[in-house]
C-alpha positions in Angstrom: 0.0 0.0 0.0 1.4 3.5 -0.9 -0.4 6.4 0.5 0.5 10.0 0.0 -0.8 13.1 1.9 -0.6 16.4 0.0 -0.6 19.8 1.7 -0.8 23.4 0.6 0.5 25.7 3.6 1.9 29.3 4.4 4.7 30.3 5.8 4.1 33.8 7.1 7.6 34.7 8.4 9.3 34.5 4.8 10.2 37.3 3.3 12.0 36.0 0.6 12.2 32.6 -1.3 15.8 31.8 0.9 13.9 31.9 4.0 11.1 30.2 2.4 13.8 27.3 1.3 15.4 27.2 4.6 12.1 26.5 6.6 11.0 23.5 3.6 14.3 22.3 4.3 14.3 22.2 7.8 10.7 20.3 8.0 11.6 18.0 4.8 14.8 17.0 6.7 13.1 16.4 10.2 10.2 14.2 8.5 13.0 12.2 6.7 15.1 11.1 10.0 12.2 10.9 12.7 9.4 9.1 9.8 9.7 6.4 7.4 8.7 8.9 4.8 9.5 11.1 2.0 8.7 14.5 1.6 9.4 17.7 -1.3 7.9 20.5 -1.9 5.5 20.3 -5.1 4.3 23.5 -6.0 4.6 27.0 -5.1 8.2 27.1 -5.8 8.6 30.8 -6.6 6.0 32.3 -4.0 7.9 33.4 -0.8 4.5 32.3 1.9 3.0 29.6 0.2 4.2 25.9 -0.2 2.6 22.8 -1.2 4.4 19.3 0.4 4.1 16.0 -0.5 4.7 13.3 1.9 4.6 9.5 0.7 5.0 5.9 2.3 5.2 2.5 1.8 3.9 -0.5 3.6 2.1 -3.8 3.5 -0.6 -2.5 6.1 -3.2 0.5 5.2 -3.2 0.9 9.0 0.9 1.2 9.3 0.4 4.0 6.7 -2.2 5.8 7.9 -0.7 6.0 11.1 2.9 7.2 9.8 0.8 9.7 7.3 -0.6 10.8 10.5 2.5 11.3 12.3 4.0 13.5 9.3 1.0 15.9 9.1 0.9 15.9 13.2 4.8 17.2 12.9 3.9 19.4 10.4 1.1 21.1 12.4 3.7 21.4 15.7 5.8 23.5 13.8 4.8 27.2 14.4 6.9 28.5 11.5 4.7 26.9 8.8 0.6 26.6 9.0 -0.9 23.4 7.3 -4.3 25.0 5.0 -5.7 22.1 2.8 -4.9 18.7 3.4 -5.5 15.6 0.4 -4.9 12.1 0.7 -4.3 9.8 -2.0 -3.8 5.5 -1.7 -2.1 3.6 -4.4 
């Protein structure tokens, strides 16, 4: 089962697309080493507050993914520099 969660979110604080970059990378980088995940941004790439992730998973078990989906978008929200908007899920 793969499952994917897509995310378009702002980032109020940026004022420029380097502090933009160094806030994606920051939250790409902690959902890689604490989650069995992967994460990029997708879209948005040249607007300095708005970002869309993509975070994806693998696993034998729906329920094993769903949880580790959870856990990504429950980091996500915990981060104060970045605010999670519209949330889609997708299952391959």
């Amino acid at each position: 089962m793969i499952g994917a969660v897509h995310c378009e979110c702002l980032i109020y604080q940026a004022q420029s697309l380097k502090e933009k970059r160094a806030v994606l990378k920051s939250i790409t980088a902690r959902l890689k080493q604490k989650l069995n995940v992967s994460a990029a941004e997708m879209d948005y790439q040249n607007l300095w507050q708005r970002t869309a992730i993509s975070v994806v998973t693998i696993n034998q078990e729906k329920r094993i993914v769903e949880k580790e989906l959870q856990a990504a978008l429950d980091m996500i929200d915990q981060m104060p520099e970045i605010e999670r908007t519209v949330t889609e899920y997708e299952w391959l």
